[in-house]
N, C-alpha and C positions, 0 to 999 in steps of 0.2 A: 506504701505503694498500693496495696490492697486495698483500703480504704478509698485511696482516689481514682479505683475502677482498674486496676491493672491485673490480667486475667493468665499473666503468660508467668509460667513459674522460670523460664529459662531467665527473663527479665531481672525476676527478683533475687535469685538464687545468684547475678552475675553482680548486680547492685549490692548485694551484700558481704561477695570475694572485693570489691574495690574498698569497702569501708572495713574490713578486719585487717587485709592483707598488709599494708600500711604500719600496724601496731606489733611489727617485728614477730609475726606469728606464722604459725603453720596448717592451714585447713587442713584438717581429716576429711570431713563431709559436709556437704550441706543437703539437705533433702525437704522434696517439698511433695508430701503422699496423700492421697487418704486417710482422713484419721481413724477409720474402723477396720479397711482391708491391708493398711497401711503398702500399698499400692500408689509405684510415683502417678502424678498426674498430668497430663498434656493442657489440660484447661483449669483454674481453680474456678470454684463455687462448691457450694455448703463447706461442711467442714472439712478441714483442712490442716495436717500438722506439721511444723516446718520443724525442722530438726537438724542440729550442728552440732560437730565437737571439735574444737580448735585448741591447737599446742601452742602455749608460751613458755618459750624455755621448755623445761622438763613435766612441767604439767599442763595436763590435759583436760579442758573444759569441755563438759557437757548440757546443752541446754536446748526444750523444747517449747513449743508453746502451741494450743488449738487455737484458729483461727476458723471463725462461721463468716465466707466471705457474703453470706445472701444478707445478712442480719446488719453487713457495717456500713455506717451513711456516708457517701458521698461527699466529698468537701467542693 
């Protein structure tokens, strides 16, 4: 979604409770900050690190990834 110009983190962060929640699991969080003040963000641009940890069953996944939204082209 980022990729094809999508700037609003509430967007993404709700696009991606629809594709977990499905897979009989439980969000803890999803977060979409700052990657250096790690500070949520109202707008994304530069970088940017989205951050989740989701329960299946009795364990608990944790996974992050930076994202530089000014750097990704457009489709």
């Amino acid at each position: 979604m980022i990729n094809s110009g999508e700037k609003n983190p509430k967007k993404i962060i709700q696009a991606m409770k629809e594709m977990i929640t499905p897979l009989s699991s439980r969000i803890d969080y999803i977060s979409i900050v700052d990657s250096e003040s790690l500070r949520e963000v109202k707008n994304i641009s530069g970088k940017v690190l989205i951050a989740l940890a989701v329960w299946f069953g009795k364990t608990r996944l944790i996974d992050n990834i930076v994202v530089n939204a000014d750097t990704l082209t457009k489709r």
